[in-house]
C-alpha positions as CSV (number, residue, x, y, z in Angstrom):
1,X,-40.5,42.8,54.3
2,X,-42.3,40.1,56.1
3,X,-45.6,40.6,54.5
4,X,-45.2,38.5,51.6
5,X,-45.5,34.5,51.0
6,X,-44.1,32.4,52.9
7,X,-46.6,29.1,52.3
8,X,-46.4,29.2,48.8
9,X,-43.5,26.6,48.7
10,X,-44.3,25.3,51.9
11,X,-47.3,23.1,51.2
12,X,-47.7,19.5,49.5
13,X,-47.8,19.9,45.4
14,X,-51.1,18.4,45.6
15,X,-52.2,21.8,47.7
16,X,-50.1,24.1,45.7
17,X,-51.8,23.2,42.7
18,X,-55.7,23.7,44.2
19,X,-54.1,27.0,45.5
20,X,-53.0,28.4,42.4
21,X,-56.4,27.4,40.8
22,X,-57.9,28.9,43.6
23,X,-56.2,32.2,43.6
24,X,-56.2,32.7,39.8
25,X,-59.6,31.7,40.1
26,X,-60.0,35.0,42.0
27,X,-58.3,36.8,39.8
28,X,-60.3,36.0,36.8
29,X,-63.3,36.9,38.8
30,X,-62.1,40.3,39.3
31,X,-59.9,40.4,42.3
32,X,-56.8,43.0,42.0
33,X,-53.6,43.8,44.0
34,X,-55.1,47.1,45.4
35,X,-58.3,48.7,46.1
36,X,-59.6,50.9,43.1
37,X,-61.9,53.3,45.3
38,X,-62.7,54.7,48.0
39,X,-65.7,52.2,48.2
40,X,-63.3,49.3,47.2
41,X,-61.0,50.2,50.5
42,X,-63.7,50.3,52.6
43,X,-65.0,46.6,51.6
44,X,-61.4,45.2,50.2
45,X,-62.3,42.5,52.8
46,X,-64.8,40.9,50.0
47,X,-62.2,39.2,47.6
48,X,-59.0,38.1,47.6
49,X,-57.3,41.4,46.5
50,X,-54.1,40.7,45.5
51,X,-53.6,39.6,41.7
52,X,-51.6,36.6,41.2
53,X,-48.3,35.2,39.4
54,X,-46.7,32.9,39.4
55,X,-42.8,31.8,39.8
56,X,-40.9,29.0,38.9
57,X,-38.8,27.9,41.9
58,X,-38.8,24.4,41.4
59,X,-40.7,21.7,38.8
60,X,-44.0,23.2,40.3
61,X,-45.4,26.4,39.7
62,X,-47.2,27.6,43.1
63,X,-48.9,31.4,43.5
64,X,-46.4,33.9,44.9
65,X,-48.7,35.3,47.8
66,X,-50.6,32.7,49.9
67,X,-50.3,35.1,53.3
68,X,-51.5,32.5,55.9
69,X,-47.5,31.8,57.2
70,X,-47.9,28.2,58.1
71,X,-46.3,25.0,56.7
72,X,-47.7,21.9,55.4
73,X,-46.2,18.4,55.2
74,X,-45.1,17.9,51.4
75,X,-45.9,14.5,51.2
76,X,-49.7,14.9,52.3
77,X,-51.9,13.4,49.9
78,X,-54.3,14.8,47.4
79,X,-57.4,16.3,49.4
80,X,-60.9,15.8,48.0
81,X,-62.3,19.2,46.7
82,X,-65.8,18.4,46.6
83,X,-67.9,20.8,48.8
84,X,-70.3,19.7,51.1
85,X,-73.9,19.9,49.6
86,X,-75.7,23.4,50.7
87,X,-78.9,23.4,52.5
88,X,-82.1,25.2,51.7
89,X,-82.9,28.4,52.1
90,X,-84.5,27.6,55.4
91,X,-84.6,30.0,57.9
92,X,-84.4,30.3,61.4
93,X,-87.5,32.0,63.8
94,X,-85.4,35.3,63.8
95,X,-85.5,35.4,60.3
96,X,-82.1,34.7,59.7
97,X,-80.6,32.0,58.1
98,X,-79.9,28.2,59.7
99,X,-76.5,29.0,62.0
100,X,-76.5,32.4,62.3
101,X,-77.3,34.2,64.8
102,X,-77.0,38.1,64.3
103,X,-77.0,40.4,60.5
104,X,-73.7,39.7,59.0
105,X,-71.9,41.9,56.1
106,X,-72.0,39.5,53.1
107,X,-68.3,40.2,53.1
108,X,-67.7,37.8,55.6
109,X,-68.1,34.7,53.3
110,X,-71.1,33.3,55.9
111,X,-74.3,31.8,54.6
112,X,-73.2,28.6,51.8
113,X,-72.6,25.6,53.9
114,X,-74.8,23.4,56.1
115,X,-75.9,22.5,59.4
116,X,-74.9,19.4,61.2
117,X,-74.6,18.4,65.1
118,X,-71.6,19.5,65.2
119,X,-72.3,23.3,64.0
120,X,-75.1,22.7,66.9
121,X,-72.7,22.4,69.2
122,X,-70.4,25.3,68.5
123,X,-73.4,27.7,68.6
124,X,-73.4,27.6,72.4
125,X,-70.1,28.2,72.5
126,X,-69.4,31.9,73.9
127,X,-69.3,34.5,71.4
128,X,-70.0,32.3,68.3
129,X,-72.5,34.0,66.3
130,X,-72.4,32.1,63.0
131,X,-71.2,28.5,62.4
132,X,-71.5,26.5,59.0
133,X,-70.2,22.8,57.6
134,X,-68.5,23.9,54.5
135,X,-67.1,20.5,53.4
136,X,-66.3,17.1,54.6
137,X,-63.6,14.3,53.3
138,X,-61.9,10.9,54.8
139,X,-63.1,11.3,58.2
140,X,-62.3,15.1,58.5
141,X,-65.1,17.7,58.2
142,X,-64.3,21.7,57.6
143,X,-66.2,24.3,59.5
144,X,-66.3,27.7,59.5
145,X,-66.9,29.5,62.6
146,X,-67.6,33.3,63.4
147,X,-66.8,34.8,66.5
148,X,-68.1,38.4,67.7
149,X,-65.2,39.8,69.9
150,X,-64.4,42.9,71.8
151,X,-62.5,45.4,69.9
152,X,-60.8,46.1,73.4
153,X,-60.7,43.3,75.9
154,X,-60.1,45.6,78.7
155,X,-64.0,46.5,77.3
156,X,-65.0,43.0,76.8
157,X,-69.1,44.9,76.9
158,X,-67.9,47.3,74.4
159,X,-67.0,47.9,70.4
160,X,-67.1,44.4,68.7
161,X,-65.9,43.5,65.6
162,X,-66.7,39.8,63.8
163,X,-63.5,37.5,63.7
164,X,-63.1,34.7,61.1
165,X,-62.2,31.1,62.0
166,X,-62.2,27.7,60.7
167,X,-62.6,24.8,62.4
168,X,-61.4,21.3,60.8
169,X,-62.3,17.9,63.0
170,X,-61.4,15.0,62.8
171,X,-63.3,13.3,66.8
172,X,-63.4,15.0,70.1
173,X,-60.6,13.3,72.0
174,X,-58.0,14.0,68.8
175,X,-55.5,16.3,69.8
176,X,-55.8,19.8,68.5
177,X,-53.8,22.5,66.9
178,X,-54.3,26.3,66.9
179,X,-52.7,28.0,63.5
180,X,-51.6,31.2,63.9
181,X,-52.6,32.8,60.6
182,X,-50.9,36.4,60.9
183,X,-52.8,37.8,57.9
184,X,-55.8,37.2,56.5
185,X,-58.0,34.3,55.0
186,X,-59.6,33.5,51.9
187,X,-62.8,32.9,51.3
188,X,-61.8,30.1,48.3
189,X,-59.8,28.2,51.1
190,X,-63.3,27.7,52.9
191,X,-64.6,24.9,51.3
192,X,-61.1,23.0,50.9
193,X,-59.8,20.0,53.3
194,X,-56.3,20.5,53.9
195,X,-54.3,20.7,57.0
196,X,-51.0,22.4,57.6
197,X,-47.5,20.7,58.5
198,X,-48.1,20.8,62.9
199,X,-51.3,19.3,62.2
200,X,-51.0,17.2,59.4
201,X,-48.2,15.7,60.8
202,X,-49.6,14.8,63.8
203,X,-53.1,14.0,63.0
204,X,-55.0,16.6,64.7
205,X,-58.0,19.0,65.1
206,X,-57.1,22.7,63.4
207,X,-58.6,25.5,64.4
208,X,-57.3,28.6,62.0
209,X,-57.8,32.1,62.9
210,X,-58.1,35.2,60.5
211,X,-56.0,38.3,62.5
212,X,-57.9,40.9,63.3
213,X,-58.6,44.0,61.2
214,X,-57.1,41.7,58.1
215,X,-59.6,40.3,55.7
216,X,-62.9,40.2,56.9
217,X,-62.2,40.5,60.1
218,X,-62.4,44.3,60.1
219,X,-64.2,46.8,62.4
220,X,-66.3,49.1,61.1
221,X,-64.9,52.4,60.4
222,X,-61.3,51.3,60.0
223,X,-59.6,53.4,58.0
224,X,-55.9,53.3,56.5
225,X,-56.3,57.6,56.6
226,X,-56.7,57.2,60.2
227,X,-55.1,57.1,63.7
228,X,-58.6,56.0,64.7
229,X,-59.4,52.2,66.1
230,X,-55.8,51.4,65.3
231,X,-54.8,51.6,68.9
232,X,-56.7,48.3,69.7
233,X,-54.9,46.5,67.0
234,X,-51.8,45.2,69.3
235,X,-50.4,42.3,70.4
236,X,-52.4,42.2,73.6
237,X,-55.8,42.4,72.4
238,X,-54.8,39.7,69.8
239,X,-53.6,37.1,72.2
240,X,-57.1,37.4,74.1
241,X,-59.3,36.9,71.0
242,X,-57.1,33.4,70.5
243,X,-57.5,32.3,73.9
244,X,-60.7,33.1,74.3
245,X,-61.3,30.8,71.2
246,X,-59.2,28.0,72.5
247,X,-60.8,28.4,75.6
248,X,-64.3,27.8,74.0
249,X,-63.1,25.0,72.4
250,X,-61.7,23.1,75.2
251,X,-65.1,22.9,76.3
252,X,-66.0,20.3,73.5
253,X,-62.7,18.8,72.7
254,X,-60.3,17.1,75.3
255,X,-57.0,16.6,73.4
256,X,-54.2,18.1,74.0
257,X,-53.0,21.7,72.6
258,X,-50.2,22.5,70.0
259,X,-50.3,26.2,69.1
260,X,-48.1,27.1,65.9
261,X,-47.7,29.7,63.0
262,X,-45.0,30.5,60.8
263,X,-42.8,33.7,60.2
264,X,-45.3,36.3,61.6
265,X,-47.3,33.9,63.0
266,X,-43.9,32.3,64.8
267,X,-43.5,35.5,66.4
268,X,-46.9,35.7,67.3
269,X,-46.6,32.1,68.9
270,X,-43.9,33.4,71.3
271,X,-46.5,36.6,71.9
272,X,-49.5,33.9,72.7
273,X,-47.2,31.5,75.2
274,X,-46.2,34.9,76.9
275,X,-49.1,36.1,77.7
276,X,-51.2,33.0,77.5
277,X,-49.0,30.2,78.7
278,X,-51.9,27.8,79.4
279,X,-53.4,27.7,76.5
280,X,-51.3,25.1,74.9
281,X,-49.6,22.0,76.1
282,X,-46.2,23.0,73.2
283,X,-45.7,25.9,71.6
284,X,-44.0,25.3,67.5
285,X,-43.2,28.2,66.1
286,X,-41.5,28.7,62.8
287,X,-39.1,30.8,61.2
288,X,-39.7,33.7,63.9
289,X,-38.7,37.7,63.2
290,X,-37.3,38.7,67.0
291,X,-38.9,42.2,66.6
292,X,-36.1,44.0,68.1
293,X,-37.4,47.1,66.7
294,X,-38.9,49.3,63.9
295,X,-36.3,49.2,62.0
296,X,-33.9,46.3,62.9
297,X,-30.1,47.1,62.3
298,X,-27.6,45.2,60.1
299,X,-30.0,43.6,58.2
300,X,-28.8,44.6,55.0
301,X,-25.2,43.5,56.3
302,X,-26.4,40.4,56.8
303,X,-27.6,40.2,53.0
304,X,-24.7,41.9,51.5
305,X,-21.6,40.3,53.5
306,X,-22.2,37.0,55.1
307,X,-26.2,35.5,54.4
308,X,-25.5,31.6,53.3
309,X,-21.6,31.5,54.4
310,X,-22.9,28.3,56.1
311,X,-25.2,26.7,53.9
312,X,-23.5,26.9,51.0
313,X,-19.2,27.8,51.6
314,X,-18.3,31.2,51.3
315,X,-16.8,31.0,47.8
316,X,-20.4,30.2,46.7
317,X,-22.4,32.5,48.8
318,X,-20.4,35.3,48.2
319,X,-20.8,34.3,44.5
320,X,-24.7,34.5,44.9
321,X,-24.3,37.6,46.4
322,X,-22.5,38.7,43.7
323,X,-25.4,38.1,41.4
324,X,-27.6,39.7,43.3
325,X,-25.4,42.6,43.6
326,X,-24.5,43.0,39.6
327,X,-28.9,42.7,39.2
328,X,-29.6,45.3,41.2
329,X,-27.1,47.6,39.8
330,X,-28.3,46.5,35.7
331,X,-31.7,47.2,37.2
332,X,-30.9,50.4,38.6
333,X,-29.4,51.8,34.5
334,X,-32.3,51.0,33.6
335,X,-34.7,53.0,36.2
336,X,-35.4,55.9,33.6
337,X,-37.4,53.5,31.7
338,X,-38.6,50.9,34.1
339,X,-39.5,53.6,37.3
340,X,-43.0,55.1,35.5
341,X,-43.1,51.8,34.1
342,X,-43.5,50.1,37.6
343,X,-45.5,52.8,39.1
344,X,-47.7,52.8,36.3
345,X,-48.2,49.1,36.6
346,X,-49.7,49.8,40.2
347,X,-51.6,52.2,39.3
348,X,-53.1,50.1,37.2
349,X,-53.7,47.5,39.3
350,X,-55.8,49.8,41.7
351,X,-52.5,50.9,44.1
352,X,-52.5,53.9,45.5
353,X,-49.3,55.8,46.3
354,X,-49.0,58.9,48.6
355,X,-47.3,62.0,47.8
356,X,-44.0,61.1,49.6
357,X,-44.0,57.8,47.1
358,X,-43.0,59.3,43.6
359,X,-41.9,56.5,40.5
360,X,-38.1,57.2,41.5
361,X,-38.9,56.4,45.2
362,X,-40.7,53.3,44.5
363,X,-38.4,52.1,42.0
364,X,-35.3,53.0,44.4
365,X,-37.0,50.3,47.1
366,X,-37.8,47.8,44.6
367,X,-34.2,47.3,43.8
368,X,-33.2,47.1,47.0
369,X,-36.2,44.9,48.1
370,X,-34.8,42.8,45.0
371,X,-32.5,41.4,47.7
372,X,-34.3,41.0,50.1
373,X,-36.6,38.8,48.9
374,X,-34.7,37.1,46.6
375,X,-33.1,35.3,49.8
376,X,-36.0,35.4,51.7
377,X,-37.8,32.8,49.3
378,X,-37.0,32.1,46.2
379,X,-33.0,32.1,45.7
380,X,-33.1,31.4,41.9
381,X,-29.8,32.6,41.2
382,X,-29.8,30.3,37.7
383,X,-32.7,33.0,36.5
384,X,-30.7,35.8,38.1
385,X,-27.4,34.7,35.9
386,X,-29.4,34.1,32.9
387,X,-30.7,37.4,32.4
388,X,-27.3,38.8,33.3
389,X,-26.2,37.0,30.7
390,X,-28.3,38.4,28.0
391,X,-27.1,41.2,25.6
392,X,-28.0,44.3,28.1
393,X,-28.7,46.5,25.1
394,X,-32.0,45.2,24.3
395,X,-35.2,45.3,24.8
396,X,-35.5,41.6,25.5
397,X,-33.2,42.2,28.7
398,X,-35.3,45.0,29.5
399,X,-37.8,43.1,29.7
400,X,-36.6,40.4,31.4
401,X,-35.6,42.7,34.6
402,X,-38.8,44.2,34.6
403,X,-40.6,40.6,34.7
404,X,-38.0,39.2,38.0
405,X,-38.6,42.5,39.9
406,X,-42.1,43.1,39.6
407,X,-42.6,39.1,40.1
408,X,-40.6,39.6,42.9
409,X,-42.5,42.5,44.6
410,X,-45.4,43.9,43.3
411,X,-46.1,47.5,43.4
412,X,-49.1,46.0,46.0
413,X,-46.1,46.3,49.0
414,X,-46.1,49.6,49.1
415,X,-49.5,51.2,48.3
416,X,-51.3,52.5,50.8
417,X,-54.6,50.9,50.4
418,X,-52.6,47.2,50.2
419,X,-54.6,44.9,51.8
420,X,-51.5,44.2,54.1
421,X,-52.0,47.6,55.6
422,X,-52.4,46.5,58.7
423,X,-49.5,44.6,59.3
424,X,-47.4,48.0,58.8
425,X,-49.6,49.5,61.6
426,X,-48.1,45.9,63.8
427,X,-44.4,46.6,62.7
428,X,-43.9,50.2,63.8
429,X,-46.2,49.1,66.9
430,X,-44.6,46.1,68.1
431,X,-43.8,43.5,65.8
432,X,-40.8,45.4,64.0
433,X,-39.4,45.6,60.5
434,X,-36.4,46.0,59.2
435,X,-33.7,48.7,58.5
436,X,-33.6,50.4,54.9
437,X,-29.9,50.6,54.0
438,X,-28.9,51.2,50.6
439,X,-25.2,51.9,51.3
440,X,-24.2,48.7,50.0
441,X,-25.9,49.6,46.6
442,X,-24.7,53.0,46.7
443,X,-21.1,51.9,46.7
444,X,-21.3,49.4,43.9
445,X,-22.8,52.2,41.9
446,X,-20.2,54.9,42.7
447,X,-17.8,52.2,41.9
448,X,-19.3,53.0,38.3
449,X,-19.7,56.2,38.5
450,X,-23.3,56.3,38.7
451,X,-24.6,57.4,42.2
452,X,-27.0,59.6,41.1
453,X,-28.9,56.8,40.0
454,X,-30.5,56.8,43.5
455,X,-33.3,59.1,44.5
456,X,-33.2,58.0,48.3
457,X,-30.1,59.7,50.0
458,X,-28.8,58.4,53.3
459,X,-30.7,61.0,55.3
460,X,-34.1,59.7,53.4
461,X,-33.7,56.0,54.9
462,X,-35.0,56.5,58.6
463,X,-38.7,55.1,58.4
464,X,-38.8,55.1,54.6
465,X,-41.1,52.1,54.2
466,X,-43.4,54.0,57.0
467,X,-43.1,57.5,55.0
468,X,-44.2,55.2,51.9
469,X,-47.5,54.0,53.1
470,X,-48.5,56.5,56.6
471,X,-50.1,59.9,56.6
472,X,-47.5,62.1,58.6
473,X,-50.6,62.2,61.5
474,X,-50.1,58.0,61.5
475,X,-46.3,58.6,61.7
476,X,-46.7,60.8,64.4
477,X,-49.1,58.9,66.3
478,X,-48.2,55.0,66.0
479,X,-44.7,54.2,68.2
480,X,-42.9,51.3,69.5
481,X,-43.4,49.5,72.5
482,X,-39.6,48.3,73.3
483,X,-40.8,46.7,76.3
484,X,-42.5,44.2,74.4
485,X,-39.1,42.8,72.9
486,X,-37.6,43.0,76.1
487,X,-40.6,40.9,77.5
488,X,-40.3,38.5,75.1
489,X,-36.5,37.7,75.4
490,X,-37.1,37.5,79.4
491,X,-39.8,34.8,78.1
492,X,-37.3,33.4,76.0
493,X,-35.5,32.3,79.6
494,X,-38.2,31.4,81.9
495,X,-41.4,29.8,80.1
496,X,-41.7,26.4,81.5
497,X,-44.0,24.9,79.1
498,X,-42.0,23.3,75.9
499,X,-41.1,25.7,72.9
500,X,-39.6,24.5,69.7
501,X,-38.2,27.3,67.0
502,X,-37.4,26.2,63.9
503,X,-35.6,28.5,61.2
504,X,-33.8,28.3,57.8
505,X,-30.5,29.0,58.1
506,X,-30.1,31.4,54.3
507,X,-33.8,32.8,55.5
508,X,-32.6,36.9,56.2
509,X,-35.2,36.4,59.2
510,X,-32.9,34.3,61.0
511,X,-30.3,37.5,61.6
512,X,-33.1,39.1,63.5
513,X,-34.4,36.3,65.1
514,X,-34.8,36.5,69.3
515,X,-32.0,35.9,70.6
516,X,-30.8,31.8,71.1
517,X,-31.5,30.5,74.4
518,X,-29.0,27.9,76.3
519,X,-30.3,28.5,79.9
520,X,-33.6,26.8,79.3
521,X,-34.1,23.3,78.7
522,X,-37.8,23.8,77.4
523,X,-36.5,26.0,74.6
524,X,-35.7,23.6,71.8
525,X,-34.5,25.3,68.7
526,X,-33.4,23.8,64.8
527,X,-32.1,25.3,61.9
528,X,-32.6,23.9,58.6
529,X,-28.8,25.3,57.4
530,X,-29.5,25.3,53.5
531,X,-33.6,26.9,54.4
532,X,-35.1,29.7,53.5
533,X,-38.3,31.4,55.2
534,X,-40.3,28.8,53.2
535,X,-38.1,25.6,54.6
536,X,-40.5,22.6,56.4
537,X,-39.2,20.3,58.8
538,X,-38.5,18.1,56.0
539,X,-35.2,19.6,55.3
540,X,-33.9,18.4,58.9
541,X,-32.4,15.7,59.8
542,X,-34.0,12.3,60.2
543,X,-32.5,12.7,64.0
544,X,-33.4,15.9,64.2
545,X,-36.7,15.2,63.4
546,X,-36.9,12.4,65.8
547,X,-36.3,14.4,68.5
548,X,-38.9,17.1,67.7
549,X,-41.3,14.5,67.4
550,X,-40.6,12.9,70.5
551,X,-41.3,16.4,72.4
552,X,-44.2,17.5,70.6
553,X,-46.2,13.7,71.2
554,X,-45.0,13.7,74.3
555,X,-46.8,17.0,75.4
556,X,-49.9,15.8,73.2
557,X,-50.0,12.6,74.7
558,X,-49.5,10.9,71.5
């Protein structure tokens, strides 16, 4: 699935680390992986919900969900984490505090910075209801900003809901960058100076957006039980609540535009230049899903048969494959043990499952998610062959396969009150997942004799992951728009401002990417051959890299 962490290898050591204290931070204060009541759904916007691990894919130890989707240069420096000192608890004449301007939920994370000119000046601009200074360093200061937005723009007097943003500036005339998030914020990121790799890179403004109804940017009375309010969570509504704040912005800066995001947020970069192709001078999106559709076909052939042919020979990929293949199937003789175990661990952890999702179910997915994500980031196939090396009739290997899969996915994924909810509700809408197909793993275990192994038949994989976490009314209710995928690849041939796209070549995203444009000489596209979904544009070429910087300064005027 897309939904898990593709910055966590993607940012400077220096950020990693304040992330990981960050997140574990959260963790120790009581955050967990799923929602533990009703009550807990209802406000999971407060914390950071998900608990952390940690992986060792390199010499650095970096938390395994940071959701945000962009990249940052590796070899930024060490950023100052001092906060900015609070103000008082003066008040404004309405009674509420300095900078904001109507009641908002304490859940929003509003009410611990300071005022300045600057947070003057955002006030007026339209729809901003709350602004703050949360922290300043080395000529950069860190705000962030609340917006009040329609929950339908074809209503813009209607329903509103409060949208998070932050705002970090550097002088008026710099030239600015809008992140595409995809997911939510956290509120421990607030009071933090970093930038990501578009921006850092090129020394600009960034303005970062929480999605709507993730995090705290939730309406009220969203439920995930319900068909209800859903509808206005599209693709659409989502590109108007970024350009109406870029609009806003332009008012008070007058650099140029860059607007980026990475794996979701890539896709969602194509989405905003479609609809919105004004609102930036380049678009830079990276490491893009195409969302063809709901359930996107040979994915799993991909995986199984060909994925890092290129990068690394096929005598070598097909031996990595191999590993992965052998893991899954030790895993799966051990799912009489390790299925309760696993579903037990969620429950723990404040997951819950639906009826449809019993231990053999979720186990069943794991497994096969094992591959998925294994090439999708972290590709540790020394780990992979050590533990297949280990004598299989102990506990200690036990063990050891319980520890890679749940590090790998935890039972979080597929519980219906995950705090990634909503980004199901996008893929059977519009941005599209990808197929289930366990045939692969179904042969290698009737090669052995032990097909039985698998709960999930072949007539079970239609719209599994959607069975896992809708109510049959949600199944019934939420459908695909095809027409936005065709849209999008008539885009794909006829946008005239520049587009770069930039993929990793092992990354199973790149199979299902849009497809690769040669008519259009403002569609610029790289492949990092040895990347994954968490490659940088670092792993290019010096050329390569030349070139990318020559169009992107070019349309910033730098």
């Amino acid at each position: 699935m897309l939904i898990n962490r593709y910055r966590e290898n993607t940012t400077s050591g220096s950020v990693k680390k304040i992330l990981a204290v960050l997140l574990s931070l959260a963790v120790v204060l009581g955050s967990a992986a799923c929602s533990k009541s009703e009550e807990t759904t209802k406000k999971k916007k407060k914390k950071n919900t998900k608990k952390t691990t940690t992986v060792e894919t390199s010499d650095t130890e970096v938390p395994t969900d940071v959701p945000t989707d962009v990249p940052s240069d590796p070899t930024t420096e060490p950023t100052d984490t001092t906060t900015t000192e609070t103000t008082s608890d003066t008040t404004s004449e309405t009674g509420l505090p300095e900078g904001q301007k109507v009641p908002l939920d304490p859940a929003i994370g509003f009410g611990s910075g300071s005022q300045d000119e600057m947070t003057a000046r955002l006030l007026e601009l339209d729809r901003v209801v709350a602004a703050e200074l949360r922290t300043s360093y080395n000529g950069l200061a860190k705000y962030l900003v609340i917006f009040e937005m329609p929950l339908d723009w074809n209503d813009p007097d209607g329903a509103t809901f409060m949208l998070r943003s932050t705002f970090t500036y550097s002088s008026d005339d710099a030239p600015n960058t809008f992140l595409c998030n995809g997911y939510m914020m956290y509120d421990q990121m607030f009071d933090f100076i970093y930038r990501y790799e578009v921006a850092e890179r090129y020394d600009t403004n960034e303005i970062e957006c929480e999605f709507r109804f993730f995090g705290a940017s939730v309406p009220e009375g969203l439920s995930n039980d319900s068909t209800e309010l859903w509808g206005y969570l599209n693709a659409e509504n989502a590109a108007a609540d970024f350009h109406h704040i870029i609009t806003q912005f332009k008012t008070i800066l007058t650099g140029k535009w860059v607007f980026t995001g990475g794996s979701k947020g890539g896709q969602l970069t194509h989405f905003q230049s479609h609809f919105y192709p004004d609102d930036a001078d380049v678009y830079f999106s990276m490491v893009a899903p195409g969302g063809v559709s709901p359930e996107a076909p040979d994915f799993f052939d991909n995986i199984y048969t060909r994925i890092g042919d290129e990068a690394f020979g096929q005598d070598r990929a097909k031996r990595y494959r191999d590993l992965v293949l052998e893991f899954q199937v030790e895993a799966m003789k051990l799912k009489g043990d390790l299925a309760e175990r696993y579903y037990q661990a969620g429950l723990a952890d404040g997951c819950t499952f639906n009826d449809f999702t019993t231990p053999e179910i979720l186990y069943d997915m794991l497994v096969l998610e094992f591959a998925t994500t294994t090439w999708q980031y972290y590709q540790d196939f020394t780990t992979i062959s050590d533990i297949l090396g280990m004598d299989r009739t102990g506990t200690d290997f036990e063990d050891a396969v319980f520890t890679l899969l749940y590090n790998t996915n935890e039972p979080y994924v597929w519980s219906t009150n995950s705090v990634y909810f909503p980004y199901y509700v996008q893929a059977i809408k519009e941005n599209g997942e990808h197929e289930y197909d366990f045939s692969f793993l179904r042969e290698a275990l009737r090669e052995e004799g032990l097909e039985d192994l698998l709960t999930v038949t072949e007539d079970m994989e239609q719209n599994l992951l959607f069975k896992m976490v809708f109510t049959d009314e949600q199944l019934s209710a939420f459908t695909f728009n095809e027409q936005l995928y065709q849209d999008m690849v008539e885009w794909s041939h006829t946008v005239d401002k520049p587009v770069i796209m930039f993929y990793g070549g092992t990354d199973v995203w790149y199979e299902v990417r849009l497809p690769d444009v040669t008519d259009n000489p403002n569609v610029h596209i790289y492949v990092d051959k040895t990347g994954s979904h968490q490659t940088s544009l670092w792993g290019l070429d010096p050329s390569e890299q030349d070139e990318i910087d020559a169009i992107v300064k070019g349309a910033l005027g730098i």
